[in-house]
C-alpha positions in Angstrom: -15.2 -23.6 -25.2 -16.2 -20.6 -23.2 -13.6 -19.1 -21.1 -13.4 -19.3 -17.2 -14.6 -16.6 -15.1 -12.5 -15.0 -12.0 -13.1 -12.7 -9.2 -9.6 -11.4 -6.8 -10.6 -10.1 -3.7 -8.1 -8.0 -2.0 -7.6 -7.1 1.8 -4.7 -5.0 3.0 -2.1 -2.7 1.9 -1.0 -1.5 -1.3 1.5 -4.6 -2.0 -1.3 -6.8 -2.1 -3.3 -4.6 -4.3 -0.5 -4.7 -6.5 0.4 -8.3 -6.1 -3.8 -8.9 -7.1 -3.4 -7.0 -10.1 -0.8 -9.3 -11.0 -2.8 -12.3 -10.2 -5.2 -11.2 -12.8 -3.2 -10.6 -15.5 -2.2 -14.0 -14.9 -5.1 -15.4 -15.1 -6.1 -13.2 -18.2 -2.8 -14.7 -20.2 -3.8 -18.2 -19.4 -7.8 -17.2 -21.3 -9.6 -16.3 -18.2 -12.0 -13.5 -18.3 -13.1 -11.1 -15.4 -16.4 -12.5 -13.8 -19.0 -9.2 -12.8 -19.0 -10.7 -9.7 -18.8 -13.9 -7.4 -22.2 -15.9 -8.2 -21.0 -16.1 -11.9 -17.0 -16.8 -10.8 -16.0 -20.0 -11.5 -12.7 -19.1 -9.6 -12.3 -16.8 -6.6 -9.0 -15.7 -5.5 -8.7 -14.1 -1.6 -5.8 -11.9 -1.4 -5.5 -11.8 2.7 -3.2 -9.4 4.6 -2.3 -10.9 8.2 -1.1 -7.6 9.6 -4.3 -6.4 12.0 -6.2 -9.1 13.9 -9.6 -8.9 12.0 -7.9 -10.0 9.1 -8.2 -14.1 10.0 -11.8 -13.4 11.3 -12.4 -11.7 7.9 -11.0 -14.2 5.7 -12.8 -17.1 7.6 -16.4 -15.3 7.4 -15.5 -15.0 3.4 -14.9 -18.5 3.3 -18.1 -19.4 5.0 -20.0 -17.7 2.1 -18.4 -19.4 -0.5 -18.8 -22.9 1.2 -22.6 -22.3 0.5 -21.8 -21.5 -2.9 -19.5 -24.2 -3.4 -22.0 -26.8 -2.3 -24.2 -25.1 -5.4 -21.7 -25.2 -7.1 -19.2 -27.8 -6.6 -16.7 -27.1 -9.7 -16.2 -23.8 -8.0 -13.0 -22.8 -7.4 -11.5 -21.5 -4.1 -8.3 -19.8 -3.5 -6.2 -18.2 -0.8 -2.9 -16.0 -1.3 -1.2 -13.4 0.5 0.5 -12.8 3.5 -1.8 -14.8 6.1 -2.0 -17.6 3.6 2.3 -17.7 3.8 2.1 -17.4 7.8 -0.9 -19.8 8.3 -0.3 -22.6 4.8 -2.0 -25.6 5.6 -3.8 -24.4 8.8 -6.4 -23.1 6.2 -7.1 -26.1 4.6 -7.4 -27.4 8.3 -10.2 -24.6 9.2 -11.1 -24.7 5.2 -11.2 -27.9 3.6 -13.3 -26.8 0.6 -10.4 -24.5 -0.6 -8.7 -25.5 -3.6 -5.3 -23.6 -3.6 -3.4 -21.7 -1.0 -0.4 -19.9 -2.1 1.7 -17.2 -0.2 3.6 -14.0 -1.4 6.5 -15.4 -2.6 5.2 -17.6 -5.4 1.9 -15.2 -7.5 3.5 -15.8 -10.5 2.3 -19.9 -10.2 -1.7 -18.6 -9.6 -2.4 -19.7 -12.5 -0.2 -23.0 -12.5 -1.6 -23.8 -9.1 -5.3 -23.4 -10.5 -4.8 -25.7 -13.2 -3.2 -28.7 -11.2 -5.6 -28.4 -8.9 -8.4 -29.0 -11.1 -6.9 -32.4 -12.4 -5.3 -33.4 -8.8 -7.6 -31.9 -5.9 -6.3 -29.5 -3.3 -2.9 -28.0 -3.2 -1.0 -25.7 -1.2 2.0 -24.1 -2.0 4.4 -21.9 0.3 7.6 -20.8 -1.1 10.2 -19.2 0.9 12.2 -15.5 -0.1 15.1 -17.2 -2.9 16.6 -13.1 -3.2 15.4 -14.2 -6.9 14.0 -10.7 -8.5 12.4 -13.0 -11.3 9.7 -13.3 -8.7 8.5 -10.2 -8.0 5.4 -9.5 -8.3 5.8 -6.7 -10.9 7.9 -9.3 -13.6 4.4 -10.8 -14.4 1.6 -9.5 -16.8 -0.3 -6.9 -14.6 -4.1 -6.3 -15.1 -4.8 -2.7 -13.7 -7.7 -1.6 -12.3 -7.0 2.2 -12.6 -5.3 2.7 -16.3 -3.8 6.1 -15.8 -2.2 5.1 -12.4 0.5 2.4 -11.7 1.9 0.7 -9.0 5.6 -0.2 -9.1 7.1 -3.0 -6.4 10.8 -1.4 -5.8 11.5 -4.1 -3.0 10.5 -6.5 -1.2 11.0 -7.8 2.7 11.7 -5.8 5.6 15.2 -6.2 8.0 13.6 -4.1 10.7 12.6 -5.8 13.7 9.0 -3.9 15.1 7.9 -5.9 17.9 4.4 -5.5 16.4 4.5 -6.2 13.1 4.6 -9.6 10.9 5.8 -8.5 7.9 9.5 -9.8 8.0 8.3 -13.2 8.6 6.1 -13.2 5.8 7.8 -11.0 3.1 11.1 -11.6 4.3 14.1 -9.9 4.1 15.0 -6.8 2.5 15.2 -7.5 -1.4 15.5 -4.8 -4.1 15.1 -4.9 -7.3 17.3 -3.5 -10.0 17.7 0.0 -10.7 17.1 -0.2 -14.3 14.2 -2.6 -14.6 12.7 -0.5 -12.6 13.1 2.7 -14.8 12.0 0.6 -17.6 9.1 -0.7 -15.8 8.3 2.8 -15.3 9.0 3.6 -19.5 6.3 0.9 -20.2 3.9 2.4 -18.0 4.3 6.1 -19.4 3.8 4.5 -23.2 0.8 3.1 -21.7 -1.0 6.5 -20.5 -0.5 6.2 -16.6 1.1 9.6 -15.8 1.1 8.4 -11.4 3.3 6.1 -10.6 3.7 5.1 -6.9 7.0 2.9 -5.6 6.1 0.5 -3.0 8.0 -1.6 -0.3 8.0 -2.3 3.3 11.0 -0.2 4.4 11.7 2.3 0.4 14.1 4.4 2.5 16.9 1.4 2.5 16.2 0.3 -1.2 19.4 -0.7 -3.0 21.5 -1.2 0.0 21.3 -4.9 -0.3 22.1 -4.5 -4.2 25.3 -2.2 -3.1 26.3 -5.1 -0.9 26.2 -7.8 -3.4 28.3 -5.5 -5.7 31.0 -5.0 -3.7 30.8 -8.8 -2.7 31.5 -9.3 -6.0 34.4 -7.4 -6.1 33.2 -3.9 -7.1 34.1 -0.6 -5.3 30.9 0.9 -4.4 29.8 2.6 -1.1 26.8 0.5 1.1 24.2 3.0 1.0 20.7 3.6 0.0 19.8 4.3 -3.3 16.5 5.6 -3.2 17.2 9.5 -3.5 18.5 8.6 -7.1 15.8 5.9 -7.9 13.4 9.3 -7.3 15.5 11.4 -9.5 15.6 8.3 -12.0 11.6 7.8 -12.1 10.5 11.8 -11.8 12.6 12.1 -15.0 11.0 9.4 -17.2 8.9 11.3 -19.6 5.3 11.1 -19.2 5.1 10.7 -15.7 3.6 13.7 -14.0 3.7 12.5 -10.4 5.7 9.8 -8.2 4.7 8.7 -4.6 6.0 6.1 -2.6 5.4 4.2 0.6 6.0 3.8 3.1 9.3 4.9 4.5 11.0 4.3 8.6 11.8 7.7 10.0 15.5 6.4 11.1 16.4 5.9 7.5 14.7 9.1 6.1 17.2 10.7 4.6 19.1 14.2 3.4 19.3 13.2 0.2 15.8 11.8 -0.3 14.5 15.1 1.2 16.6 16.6 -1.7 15.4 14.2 -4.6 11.5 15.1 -3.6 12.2 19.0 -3.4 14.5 19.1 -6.8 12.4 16.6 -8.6 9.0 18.5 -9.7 7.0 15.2 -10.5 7.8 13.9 -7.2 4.4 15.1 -5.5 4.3 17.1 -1.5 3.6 13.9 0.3 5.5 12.2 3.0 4.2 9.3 4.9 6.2 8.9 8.0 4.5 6.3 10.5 5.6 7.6 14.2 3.8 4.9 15.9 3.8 6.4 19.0 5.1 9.5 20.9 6.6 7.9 24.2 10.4 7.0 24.1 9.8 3.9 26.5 7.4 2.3 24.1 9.2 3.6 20.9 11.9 1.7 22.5 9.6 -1.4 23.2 8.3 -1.5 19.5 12.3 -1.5 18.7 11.3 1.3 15.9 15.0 2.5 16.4 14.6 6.7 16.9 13.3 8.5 19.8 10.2 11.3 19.3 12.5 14.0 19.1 14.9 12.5 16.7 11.5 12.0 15.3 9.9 15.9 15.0 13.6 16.8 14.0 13.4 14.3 11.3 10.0 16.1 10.2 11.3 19.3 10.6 14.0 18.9 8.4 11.8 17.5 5.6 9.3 20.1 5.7 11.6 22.7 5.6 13.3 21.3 2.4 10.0 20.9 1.1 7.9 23.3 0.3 4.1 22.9 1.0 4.8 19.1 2.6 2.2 17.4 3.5 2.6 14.4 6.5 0.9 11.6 7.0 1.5 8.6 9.5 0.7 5.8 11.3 0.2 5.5 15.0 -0.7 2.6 17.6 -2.4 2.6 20.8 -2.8 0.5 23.9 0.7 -1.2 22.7 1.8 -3.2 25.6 3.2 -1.6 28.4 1.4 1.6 27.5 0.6 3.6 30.5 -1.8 7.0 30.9 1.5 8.8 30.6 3.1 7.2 28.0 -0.3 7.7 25.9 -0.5 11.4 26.6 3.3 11.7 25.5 1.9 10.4 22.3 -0.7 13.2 22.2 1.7 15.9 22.6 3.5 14.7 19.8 0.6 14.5 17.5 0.0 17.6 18.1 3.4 19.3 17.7 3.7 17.3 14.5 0.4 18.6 13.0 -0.1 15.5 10.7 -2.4 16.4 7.4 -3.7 12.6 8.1 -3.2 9.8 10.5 -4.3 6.2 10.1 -5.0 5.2 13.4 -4.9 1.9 15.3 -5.4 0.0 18.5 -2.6 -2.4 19.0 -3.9 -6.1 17.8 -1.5 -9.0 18.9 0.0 -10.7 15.7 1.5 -14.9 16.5 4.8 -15.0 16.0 5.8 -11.7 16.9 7.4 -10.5 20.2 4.3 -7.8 21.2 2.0 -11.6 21.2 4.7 -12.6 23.9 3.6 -9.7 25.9 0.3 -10.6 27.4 0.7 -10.0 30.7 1.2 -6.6 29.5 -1.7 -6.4 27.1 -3.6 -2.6 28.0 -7.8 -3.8 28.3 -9.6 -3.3 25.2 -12.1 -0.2 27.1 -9.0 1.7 27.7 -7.6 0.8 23.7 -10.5 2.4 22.8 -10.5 5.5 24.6 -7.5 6.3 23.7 -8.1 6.0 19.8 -10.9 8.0 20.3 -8.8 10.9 21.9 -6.2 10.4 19.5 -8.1 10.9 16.5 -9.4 13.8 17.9 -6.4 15.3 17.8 -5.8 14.1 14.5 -8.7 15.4 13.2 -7.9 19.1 14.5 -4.8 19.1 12.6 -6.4 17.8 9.7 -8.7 20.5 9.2 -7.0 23.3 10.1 -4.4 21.9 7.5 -7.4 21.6 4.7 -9.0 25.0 5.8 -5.7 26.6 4.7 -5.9 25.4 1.5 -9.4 27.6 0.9 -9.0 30.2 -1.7 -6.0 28.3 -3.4 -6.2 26.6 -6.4 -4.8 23.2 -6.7 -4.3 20.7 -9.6 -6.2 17.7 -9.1 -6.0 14.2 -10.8 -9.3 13.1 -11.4 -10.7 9.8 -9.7 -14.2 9.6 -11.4 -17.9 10.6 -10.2 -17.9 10.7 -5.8 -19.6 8.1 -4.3 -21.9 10.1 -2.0 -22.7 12.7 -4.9 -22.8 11.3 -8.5 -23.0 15.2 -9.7 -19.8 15.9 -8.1 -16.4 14.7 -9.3 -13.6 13.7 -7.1 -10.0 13.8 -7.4 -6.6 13.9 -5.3 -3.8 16.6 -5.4 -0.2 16.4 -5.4 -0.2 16.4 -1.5 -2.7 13.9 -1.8 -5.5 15.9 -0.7 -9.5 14.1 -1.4 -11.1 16.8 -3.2 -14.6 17.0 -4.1 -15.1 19.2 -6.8 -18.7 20.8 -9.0 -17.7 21.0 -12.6 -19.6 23.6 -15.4 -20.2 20.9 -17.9 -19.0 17.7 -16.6 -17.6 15.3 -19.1 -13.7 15.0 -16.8 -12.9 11.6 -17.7 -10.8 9.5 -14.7 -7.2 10.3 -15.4 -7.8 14.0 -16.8 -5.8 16.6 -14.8 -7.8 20.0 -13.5 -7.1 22.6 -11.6 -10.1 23.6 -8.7 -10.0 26.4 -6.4 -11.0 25.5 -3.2 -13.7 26.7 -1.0 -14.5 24.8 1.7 -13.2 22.0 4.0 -13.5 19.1 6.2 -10.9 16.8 8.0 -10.8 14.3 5.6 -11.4 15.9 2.3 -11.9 19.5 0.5 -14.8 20.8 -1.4 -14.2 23.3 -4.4 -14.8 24.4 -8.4 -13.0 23.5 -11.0 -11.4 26.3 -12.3 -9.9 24.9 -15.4 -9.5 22.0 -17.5 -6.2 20.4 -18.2 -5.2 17.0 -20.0 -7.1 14.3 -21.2 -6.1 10.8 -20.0 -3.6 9.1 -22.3 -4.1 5.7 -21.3 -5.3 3.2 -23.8 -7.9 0.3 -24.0 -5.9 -2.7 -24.3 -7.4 -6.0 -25.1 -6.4 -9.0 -22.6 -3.9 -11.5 -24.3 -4.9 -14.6 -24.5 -2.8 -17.6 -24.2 -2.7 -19.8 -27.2 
């Protein structure tokens, strides 16, 4: 009987990458096989992400193009997951009827399940609610990985922030950690397996553990309520094999002394920090309820780049949030600019349902003036940027390769420990993805470097595994 065929499409951050990964390996335990693409898929899986407003409109013109698949090809199945499948649940069916499955983020591990019953009893959905049940993570299940010699590792779940923008809480839930030592061994099966990058994800990673600390001393134990994620770094930077850690993202409020510590005493911990400001004005820091001011902000950054040596920043900032005057935009540029972020990923505000910036609308700032201001903003950003990379010329910096860049096939491309793009000529070629180099640098551009490699380091360990197959 020849095997079934799927394709996972994945929009959004790196929780639903990771959750997709998951999804496959599902499907490859149950005898599935990767399809090349979707016109020979006998299942496709849509991975959504509700957080920007593009997202539904995205997912919808998707599903229009398998519809006139589907009609070709009637045994074809459909199926939604992710985070705007839990907020929206039957409503896609409603837009959607040809989908065969929608499930959210709190039950991947029944993709598979789901698949099958739908085949014998016609269309299902499925939304779970967050049971505080680590079983369910994401990361518990057999993992197919796109990139051998890198992982990604779930270290919690949910968010107990309140962002006026932002959905997440209401469809991840609330905070939930996992436990310390799975996670260490999840991070000792990785190393056997060749990856040497491991990168810790969660909505809020600052505050992981504190909800574990709680439920110990509700349980009768003497422990303090704090975070534990300055000795979770410590933990994972010390597992053998591993040559870098990274994590994301993290809330300025909750960053840390001692997780400023575990990245500047733990040498596999790489020189990155994303810290997402989200704008520079008090009054709409205050509106967006993101729970610091911008100077407790910059002191925040100050403090971690002077325990850090050679820190690189990142962030995230909004525009034309509601409420957001001339004055309260060019308080955001100032502060971009004393901040001098490496990178910025930059956004217009987009009105999510069911969060409290949707209930704003007679506040909304016109789209003309949204876009404006992102174009000043990242112009700003983009100074930073390359006066940050143009410092880096004449160094030499140890790169983890990537594979062949896309707009040069004759050039290789890799990332450094401050996760840097580099763009690099080799000699002789032959760097396999998941080698270590070192390249001196010699030119640069906002987004990325250009250099020579300088010398070759280690191979990739990873191995070629062989999908199990359920019996």
């Amino acid at each position: 009987m020849t095997a079934r065929r799927y394709v996972v499409r994945t929009y959004g951050c790196q929780m639903n990458e990771h959750d997709s990964e998951r999804i496959s390996g599902l499907l490859d335990a149950c005898g599935y096989e990767p399809a090349a693409g979707i016109d020979d898929a006998d299942v496709v899986v849509l991975n959504t992400c509700c957080i920007r407003e593009n997202a539904d409109n995205k997912l919808y013109g998707n599903l229009g193009h398998l519809k006139s698949i589907k009609d070709q090809r009637p045994d074809l199945q459909i199926a939604v997951a992710g985070c705007l499948a839990q907020k929206d649940g039957e409503q896609i069916r409603a837009r959607a009827p040809y989908v065969d499955v929608v499930f959210g983020t709190h039950n991947v591990g029944r993709a598979a399940d789901l698949l099958a019953t739908a085949r014998v009893d016609g269309p299902i959905t499925e939304i779970a609610e967050p049971s505080g049940d680590t079983d369910t993570f994401a990361s518990a299940l057999p993992t197919r990985r796109d990139v051998s010699y890198a992982g990604w590792v779930t270290i919690q779940v949910g968010c107990d922030n309140s962002c006026a923008f932002c959905i997440v809480p209401a469809v991840r839930g609330p905070e939930v950690s996992r436990p310390f030592l799975d996670l260490v061994a999840e991070v000792e099966a990785l190393a056997a397996d060749g990856v040497t990058e491991v990168t810790l994800l969660g909505q809020n990673v600052n505050s992981y553990g504190r909800d574990l600390a709680r439920a110990e001393r509700r349980a009768g134990g003497d422990v303090a309520i704090r975070p534990m994620f300055a000795d979770l770094l410590r933990a994972i930077g010390s597992v053998a094999g591993i040559r870098r850690v990274r994590y994301t993202s993290p809330h300025p409020k909750d960053l840390r002394p001692e997780t400023i510590a575990a990245m500047a005493e733990t040498p596999s911990v790489c020189e990155h920090l994303h810290l997402p400001l989200q704008a520079g004005s008090d009054s709409v820091l205050a509106a967006m309820h993101r729970g610091y001011t911008a100077d407790r902000f910059l002191e925040r950054l100050a403090s971690a780049r002077a325990g850090i040596d050679d820190l690189a920043v990142s962030t995230d900032i909004i525009v034309a949030f509601p409420g957001e005057t001339e004055a309260d935009f060019n308080q955001t540029l100032d502060v971009v600019a004393e901040a001098a972020f490496d990178s910025a990923y930059t956004f217009i505000f987009s009105p999510r349902p069911g969060t409290e910036a949707a209930a704003m609308a007679d506040r909304f700032v016109s789209p003309e003036v949204g876009v404006d201001r992102l174009e000043r903003l990242k112009a700003v950003v983009e100074r930073s940027a390359l006066m940050a990379n143009q410092a880096r010329i004449g160094r030499t910096e140890e790169v983890l390769v990537e594979g062949p860049s896309k707009r040069d096939p004759a050039m290789l491309t890799g990332r450094t420990r401050q996760n840097r793009l580099v763009h690099f000529a080799t000699p002789d070629g032959g760097l396999a993805a998941g080698s270590y180099c070192t390249v001196t640098v010699t030119g640069a551009a906002p987004h990325h470097l250009r250099g020579q490699m300088a010398e070759r380091g280690d191979r990739p360990r990873h191995r070629t595994k062989i999908p199990v197959v359920a019996a």
